[in-house]
TIMITI-225091 format. One record per residue (C-alpha): x, y, z; residue number from 1; residue in three letters. Coordinates in pm, 1 decimal, decimal comma. Example, Ala and Ser with C-alpha at 12.3 -4.5 7.8 and 13.67 -1.06 7.14 Angstrom:
# TIMITI-225091
node east: 1230,0; north: -450,0; up: 780,0; setor: 1; lumlum: ALA .
node east: 1367,0; north: -106,0; up: 714,0; setor: 2; lumlum: SER .
# end
This chain:
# TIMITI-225091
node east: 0,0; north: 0,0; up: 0,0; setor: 1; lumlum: UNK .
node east: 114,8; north: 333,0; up: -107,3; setor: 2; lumlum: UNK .
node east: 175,3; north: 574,2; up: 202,8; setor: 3; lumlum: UNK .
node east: 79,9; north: 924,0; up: 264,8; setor: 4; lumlum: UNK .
node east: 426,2; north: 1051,6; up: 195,8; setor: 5; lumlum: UNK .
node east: 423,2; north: 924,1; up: -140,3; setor: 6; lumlum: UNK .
node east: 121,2; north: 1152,3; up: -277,4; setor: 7; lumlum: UNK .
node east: 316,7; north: 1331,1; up: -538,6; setor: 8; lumlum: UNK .
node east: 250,4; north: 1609,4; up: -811,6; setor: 9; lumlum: UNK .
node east: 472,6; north: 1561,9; up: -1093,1; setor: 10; lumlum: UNK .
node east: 515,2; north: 1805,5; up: -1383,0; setor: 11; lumlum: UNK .
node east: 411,1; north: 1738,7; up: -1738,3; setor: 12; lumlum: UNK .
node east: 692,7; north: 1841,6; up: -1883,3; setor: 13; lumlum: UNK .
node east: 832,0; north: 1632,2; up: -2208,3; setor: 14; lumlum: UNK .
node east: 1134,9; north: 1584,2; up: -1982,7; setor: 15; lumlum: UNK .
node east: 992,0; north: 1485,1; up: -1696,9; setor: 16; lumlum: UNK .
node east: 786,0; north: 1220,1; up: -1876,8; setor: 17; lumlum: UNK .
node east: 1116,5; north: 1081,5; up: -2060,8; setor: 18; lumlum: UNK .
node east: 1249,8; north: 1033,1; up: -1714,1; setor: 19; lumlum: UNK .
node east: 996,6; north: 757,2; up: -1616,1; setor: 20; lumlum: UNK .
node east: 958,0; north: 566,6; up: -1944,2; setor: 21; lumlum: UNK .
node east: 968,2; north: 192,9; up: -1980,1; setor: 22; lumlum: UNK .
node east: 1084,2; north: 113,1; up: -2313,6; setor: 23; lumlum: UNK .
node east: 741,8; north: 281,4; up: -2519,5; setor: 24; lumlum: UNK .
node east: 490,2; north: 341,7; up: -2199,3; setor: 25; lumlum: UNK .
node east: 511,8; north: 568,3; up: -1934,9; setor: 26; lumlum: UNK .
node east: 504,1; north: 440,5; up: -1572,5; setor: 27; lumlum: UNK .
node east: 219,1; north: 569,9; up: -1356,5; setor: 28; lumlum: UNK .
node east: 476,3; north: 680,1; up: -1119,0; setor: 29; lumlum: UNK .
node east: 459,7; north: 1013,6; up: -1271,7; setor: 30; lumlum: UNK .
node east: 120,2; north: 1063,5; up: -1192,7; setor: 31; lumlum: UNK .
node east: -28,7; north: 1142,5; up: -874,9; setor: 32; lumlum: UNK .
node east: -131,0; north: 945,7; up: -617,6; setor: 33; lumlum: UNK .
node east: -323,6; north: 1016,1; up: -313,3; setor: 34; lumlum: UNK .
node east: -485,5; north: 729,5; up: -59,5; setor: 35; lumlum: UNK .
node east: -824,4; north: 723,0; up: 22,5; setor: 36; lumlum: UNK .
node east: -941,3; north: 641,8; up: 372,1; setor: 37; lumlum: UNK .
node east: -1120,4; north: 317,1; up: 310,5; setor: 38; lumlum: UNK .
node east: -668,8; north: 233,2; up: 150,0; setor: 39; lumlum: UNK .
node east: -781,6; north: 266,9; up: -188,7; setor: 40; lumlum: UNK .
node east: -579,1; north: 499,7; up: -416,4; setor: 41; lumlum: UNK .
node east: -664,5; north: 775,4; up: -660,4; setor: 42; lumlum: UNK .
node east: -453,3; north: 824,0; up: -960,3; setor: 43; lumlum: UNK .
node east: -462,8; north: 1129,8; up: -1142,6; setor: 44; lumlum: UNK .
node east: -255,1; north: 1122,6; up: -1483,0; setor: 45; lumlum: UNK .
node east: -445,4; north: 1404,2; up: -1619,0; setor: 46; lumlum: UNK .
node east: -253,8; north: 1659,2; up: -1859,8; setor: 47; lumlum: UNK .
node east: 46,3; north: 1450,5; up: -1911,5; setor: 48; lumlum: UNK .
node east: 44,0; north: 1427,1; up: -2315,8; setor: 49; lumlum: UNK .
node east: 3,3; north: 1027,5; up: -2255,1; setor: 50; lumlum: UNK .
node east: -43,7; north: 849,8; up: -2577,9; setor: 51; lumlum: UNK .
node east: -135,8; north: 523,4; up: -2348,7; setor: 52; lumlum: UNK .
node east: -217,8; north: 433,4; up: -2029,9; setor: 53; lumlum: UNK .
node east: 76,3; north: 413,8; up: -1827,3; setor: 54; lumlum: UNK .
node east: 237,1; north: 81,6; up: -1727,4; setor: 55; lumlum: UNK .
node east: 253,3; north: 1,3; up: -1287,7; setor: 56; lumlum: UNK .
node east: -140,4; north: 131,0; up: -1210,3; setor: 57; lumlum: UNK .
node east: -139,7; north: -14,0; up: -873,7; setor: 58; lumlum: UNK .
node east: -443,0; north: -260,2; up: -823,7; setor: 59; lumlum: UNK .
node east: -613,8; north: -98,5; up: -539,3; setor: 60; lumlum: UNK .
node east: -683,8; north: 200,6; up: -792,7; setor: 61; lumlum: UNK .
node east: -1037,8; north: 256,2; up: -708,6; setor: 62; lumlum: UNK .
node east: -1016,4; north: 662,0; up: -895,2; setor: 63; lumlum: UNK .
node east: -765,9; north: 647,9; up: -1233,1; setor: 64; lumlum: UNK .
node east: -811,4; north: 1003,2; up: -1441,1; setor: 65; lumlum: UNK .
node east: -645,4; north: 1007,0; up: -1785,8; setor: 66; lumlum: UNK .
node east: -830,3; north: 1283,5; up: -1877,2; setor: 67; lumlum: UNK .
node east: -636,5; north: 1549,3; up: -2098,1; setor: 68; lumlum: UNK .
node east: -396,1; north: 1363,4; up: -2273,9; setor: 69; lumlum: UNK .
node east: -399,5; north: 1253,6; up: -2630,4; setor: 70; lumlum: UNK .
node east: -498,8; north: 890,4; up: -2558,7; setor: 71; lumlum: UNK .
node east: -647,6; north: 772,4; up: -2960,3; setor: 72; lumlum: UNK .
node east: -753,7; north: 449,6; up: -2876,4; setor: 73; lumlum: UNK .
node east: -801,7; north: 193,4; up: -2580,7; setor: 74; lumlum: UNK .
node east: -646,9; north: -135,0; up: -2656,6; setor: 75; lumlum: UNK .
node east: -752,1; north: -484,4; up: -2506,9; setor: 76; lumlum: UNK .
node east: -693,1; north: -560,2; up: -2131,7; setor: 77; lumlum: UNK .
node east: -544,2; north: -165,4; up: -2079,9; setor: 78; lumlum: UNK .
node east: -712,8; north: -174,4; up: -1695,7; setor: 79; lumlum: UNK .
node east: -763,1; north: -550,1; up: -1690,3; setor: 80; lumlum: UNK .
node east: -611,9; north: -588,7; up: -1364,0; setor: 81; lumlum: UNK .
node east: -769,2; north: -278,1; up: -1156,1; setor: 82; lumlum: UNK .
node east: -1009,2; north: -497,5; up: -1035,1; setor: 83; lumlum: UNK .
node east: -1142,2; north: -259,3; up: -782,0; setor: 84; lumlum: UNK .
node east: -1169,8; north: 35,5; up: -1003,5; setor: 85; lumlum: UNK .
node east: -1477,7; north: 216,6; up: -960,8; setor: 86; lumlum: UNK .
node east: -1447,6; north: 581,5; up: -1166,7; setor: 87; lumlum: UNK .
node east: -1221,9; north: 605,4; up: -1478,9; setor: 88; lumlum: UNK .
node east: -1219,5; north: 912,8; up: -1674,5; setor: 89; lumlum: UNK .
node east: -1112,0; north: 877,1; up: -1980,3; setor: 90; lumlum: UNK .
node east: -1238,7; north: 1267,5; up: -2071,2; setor: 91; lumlum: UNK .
node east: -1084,8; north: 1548,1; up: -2328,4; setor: 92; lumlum: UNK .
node east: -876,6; north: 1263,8; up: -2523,5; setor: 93; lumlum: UNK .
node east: -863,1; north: 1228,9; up: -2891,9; setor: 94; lumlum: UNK .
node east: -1007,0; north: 852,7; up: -2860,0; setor: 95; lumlum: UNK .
node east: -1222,8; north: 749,1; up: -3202,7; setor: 96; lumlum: UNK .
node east: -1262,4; north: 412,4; up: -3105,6; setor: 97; lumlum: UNK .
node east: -1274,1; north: 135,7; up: -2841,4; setor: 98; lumlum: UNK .
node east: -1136,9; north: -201,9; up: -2913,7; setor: 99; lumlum: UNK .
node east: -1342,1; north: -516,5; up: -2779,3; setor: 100; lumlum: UNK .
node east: -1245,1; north: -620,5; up: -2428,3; setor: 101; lumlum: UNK .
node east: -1043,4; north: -293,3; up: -2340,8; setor: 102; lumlum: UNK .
node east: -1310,8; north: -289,2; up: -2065,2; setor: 103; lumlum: UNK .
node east: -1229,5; north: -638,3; up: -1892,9; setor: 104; lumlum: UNK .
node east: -1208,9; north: -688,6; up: -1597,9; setor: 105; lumlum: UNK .
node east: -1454,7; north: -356,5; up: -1471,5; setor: 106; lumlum: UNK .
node east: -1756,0; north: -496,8; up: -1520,6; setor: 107; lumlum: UNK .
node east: -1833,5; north: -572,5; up: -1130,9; setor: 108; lumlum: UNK .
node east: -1650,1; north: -281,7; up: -1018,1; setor: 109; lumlum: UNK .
node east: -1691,1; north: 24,4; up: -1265,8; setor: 110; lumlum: UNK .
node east: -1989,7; north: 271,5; up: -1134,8; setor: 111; lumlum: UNK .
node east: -1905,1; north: 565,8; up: -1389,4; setor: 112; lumlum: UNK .
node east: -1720,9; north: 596,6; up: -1682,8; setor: 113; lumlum: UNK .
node east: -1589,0; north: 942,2; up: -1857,4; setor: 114; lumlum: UNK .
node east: -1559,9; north: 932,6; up: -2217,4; setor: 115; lumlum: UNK .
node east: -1693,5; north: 1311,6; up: -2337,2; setor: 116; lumlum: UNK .
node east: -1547,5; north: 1515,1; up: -2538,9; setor: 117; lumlum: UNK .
node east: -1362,4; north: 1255,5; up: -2777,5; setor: 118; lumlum: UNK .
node east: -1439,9; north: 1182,0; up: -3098,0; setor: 119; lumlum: UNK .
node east: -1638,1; north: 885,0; up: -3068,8; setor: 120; lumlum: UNK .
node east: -1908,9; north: 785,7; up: -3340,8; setor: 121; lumlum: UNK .
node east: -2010,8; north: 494,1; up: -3268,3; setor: 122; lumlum: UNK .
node east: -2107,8; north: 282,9; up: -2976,9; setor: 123; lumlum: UNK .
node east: -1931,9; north: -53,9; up: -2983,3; setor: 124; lumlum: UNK .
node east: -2105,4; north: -294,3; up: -2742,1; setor: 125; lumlum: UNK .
node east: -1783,8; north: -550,5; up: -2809,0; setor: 126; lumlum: UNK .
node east: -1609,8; north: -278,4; up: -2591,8; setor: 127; lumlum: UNK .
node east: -1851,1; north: -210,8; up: -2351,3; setor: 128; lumlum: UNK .
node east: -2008,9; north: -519,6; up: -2318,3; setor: 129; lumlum: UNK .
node east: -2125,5; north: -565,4; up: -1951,3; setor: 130; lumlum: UNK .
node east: -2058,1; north: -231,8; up: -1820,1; setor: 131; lumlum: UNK .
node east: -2381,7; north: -182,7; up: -1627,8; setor: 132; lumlum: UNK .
node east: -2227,8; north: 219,0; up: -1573,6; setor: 133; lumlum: UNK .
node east: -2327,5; north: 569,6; up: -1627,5; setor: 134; lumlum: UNK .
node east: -2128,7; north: 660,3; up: -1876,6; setor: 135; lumlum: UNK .
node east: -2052,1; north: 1062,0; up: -2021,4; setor: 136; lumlum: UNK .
node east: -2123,8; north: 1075,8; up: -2326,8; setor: 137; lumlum: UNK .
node east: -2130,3; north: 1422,3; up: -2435,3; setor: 138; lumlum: UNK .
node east: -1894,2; north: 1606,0; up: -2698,8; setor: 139; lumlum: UNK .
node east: -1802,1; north: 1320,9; up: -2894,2; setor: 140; lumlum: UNK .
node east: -1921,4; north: 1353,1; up: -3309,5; setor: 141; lumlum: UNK .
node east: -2182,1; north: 1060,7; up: -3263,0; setor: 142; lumlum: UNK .
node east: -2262,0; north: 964,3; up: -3619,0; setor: 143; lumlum: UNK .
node east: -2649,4; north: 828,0; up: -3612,4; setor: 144; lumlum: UNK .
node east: -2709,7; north: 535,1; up: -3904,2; setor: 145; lumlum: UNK .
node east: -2904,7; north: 182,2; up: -3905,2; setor: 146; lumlum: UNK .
node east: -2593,8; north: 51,5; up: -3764,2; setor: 147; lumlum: UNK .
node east: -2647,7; north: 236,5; up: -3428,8; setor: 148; lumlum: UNK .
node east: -2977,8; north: 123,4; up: -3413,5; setor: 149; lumlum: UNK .
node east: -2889,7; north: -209,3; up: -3442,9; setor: 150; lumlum: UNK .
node east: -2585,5; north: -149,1; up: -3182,8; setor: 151; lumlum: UNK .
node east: -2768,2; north: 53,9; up: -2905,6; setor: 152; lumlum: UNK .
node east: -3074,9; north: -265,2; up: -2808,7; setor: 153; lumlum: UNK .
node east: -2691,0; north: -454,5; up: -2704,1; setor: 154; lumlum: UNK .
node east: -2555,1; north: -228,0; up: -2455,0; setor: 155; lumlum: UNK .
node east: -2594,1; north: -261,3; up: -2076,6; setor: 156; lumlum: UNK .
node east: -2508,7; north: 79,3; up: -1987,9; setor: 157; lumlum: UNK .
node east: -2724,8; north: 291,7; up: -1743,0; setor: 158; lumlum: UNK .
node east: -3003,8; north: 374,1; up: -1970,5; setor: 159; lumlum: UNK .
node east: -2972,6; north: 772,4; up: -1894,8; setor: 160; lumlum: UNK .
node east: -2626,2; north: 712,4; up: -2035,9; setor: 161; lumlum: UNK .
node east: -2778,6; north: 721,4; up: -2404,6; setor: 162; lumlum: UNK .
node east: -3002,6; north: 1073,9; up: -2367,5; setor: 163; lumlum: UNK .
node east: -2604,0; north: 1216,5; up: -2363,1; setor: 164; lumlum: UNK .
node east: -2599,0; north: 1066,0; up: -2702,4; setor: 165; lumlum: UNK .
node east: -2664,7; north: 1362,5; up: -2963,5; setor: 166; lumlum: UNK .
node east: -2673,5; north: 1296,7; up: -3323,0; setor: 167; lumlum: UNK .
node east: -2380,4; north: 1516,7; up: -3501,3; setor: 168; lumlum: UNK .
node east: -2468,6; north: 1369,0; up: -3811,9; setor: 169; lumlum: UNK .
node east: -2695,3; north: 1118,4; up: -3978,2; setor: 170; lumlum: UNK .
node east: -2802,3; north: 902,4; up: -4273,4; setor: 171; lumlum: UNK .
node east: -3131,5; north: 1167,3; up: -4210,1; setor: 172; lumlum: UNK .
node east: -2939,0; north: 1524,3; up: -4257,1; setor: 173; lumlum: UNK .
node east: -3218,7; north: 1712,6; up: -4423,1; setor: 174; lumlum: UNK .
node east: -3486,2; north: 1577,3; up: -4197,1; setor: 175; lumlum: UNK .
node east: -3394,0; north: 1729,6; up: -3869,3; setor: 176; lumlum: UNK .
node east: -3212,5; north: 1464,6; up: -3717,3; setor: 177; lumlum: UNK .
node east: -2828,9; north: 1656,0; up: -3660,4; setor: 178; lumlum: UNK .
node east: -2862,5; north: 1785,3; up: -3295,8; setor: 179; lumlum: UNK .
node east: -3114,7; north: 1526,3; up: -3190,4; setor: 180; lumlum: UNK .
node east: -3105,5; north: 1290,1; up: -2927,6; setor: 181; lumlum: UNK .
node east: -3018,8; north: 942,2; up: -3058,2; setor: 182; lumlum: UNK .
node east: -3308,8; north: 764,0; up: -2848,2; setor: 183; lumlum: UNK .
node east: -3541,9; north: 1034,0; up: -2970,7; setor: 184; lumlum: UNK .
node east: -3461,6; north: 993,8; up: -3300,3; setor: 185; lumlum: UNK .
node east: -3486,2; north: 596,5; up: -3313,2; setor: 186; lumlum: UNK .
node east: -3862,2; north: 646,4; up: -3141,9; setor: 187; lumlum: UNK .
node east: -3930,0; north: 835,9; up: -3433,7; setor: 188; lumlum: UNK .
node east: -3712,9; north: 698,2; up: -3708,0; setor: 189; lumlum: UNK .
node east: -3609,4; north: 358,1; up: -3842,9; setor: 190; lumlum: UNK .
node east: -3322,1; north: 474,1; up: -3976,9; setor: 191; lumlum: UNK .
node east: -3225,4; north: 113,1; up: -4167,6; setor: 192; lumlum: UNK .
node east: -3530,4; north: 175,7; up: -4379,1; setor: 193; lumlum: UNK .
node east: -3532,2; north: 587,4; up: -4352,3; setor: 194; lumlum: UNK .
node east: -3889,7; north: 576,3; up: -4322,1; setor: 195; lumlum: UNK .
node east: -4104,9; north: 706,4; up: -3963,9; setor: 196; lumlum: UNK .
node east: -4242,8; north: 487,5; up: -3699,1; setor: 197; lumlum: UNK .
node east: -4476,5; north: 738,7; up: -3607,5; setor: 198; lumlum: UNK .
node east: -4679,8; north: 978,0; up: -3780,5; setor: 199; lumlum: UNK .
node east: -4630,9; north: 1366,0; up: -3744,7; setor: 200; lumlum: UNK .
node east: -4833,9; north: 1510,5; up: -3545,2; setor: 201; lumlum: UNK .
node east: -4816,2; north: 1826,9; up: -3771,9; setor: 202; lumlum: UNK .
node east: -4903,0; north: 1608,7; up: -4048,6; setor: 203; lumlum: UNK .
node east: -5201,8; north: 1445,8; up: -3896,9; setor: 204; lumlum: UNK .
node east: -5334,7; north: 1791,3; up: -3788,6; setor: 205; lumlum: UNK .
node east: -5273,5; north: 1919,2; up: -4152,0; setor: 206; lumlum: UNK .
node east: -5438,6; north: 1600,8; up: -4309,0; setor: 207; lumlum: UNK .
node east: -5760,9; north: 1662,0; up: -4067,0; setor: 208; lumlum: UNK .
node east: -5799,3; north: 2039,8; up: -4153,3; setor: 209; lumlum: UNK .
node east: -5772,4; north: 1893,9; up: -4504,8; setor: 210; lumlum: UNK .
node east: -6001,7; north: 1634,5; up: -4497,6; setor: 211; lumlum: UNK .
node east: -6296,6; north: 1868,4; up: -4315,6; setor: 212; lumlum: UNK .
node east: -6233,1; north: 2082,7; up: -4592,0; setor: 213; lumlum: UNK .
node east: -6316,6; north: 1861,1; up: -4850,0; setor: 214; lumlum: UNK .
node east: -6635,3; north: 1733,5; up: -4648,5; setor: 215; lumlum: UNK .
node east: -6783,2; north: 2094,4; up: -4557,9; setor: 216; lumlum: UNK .
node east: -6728,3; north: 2183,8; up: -4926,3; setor: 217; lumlum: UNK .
node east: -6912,0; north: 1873,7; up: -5059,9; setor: 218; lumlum: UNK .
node east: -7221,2; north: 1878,5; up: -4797,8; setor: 219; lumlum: UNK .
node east: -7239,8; north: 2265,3; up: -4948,5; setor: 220; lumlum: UNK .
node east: -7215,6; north: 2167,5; up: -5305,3; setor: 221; lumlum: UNK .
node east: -7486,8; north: 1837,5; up: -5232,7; setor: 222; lumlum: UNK .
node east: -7727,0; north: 2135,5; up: -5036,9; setor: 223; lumlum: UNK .
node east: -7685,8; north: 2430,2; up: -5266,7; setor: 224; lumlum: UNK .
node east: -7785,0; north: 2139,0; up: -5548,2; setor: 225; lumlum: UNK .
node east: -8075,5; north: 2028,9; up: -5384,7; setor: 226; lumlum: UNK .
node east: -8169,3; north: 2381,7; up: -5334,8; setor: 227; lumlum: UNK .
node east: -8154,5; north: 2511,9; up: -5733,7; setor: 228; lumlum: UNK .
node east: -8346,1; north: 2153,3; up: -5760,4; setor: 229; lumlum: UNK .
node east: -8647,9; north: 2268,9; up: -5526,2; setor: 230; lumlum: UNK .
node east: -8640,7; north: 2601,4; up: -5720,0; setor: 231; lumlum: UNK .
node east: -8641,8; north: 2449,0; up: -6061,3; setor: 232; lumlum: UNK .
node east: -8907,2; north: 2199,0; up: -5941,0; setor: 233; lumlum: UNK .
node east: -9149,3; north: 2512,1; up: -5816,7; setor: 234; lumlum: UNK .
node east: -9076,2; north: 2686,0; up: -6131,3; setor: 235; lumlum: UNK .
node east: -9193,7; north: 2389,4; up: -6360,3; setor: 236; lumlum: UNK .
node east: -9501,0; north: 2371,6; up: -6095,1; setor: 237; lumlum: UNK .
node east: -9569,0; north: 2772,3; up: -6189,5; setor: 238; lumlum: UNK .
node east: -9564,2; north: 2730,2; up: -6544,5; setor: 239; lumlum: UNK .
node east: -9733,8; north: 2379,5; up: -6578,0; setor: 240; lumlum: UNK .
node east: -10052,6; north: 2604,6; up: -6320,2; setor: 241; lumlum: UNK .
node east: -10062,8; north: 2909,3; up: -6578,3; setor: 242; lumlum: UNK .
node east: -10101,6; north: 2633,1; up: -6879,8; setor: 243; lumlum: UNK .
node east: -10435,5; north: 2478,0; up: -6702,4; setor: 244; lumlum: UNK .
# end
């Protein structure tokens, strides 16, 4: 267990970095660590230009931040062994895509998970598969096609987790569907046939007015008909009495 004395801030300097390399990975010891009172540790790596999670993450790690670095991806097994691991922000990184199983190992442990502001487009339940978390969602370019539809019905994410889901762009782009939540959208839309599940309320209102229209104008023209027929009938009655 990590003591009290050893909570360190280190520098993010490309020097200081250099100085606690193994081979291509940078060791966790230059992030900061600071014990918890129930002896489990928080490790903050944040701002530390890390293109991968460093190497030595002690396994009591219950808080790991590698938020602000220029993380891309998250290969297999990268927190496998933080088997108590509870919060892992993974925030303001340039990640566009998470490879199946980078996640093992969290699923019993992991309460919240920080992926906003990447540049995620798709959700990849191979990667997140069994993650029962609430995950942040926000700020990544979330593209919204029949393959998310299909995708989304796998994941076991908190279900609030998806409303963070906004649609940055779509197989839909001229009907309104950029800037729209994605579970919102897939009520409405199936977007592997492009076609609605619902009607539009607009359109059913617009269809009515329409409709009573047509019916108000045909009861008139049915009336005003019968009426020049009752005329023409007492004017045939007039002429036939002056004749007798």
């Amino acid at each position: 267990m990590m003591s009290h004395t050893s909570n360190l801030v280190m520098t993010s300097s490309p020097f200081t970095v250099a100085l606690w390399r193994h081979g291509n990975r940078v060791s966790a010891n230059i992030c900061q660590h600071s014990e918890m009172p129930d002896g489990g540790l928080t490790v903050r790596c944040s701002g530390l230009r890390l293109t991968q999670v460093p190497v030595g993450v002690s396994n009591v790690t219950v808080r790991l931040f590698l938020d602000k670095n220029l993380l891309s991806s998250l290969p297999p097994d990268s927190v496998s062994h933080l088997f108590l691991l509870e919060e892992l922000d993974l925030s303001h990184n340039q990640i566009s895509s998470l490879e199946a199983g980078c996640f093992h190992g969290l699923a019993s442990s992991l309460r919240f998970l920080d992926l906003s502001s990447n540049r995620l487009s798709a959700l990849e339940p191979a990667a997140l598969s069994g993650l029962r978390v609430h995950a942040n969602l926000t700020h990544n370019p979330w593209h919204c096609d029949c393959r998310m539809q299909l995708l989304t019905p796998q994941l076991d994410l908190d279900p609030t987790s998806l409303n963070e889901v906004i649609c940055q762009t779509s197989d839909l782009p001229n009907l309104g569907a950029v800037g729209i939540p994605l579970v919102q959208l897939l009520e409405d839309w199936d977007l592997c046939l492009s076609v609605r599940r619902t009607i539009d309320v607009v359109m059913v209102v617009t269809m009515f007015l329409w409709f009573s229209t047509v019916i108000c104008y045909v009861f008139y023209y049915i009336r005003q008909n019968q009426e020049d027929a009752r005329r023409h009938m007492e004017y045939l009655k007039a002429l036939q009495g002056r004749h007798m």
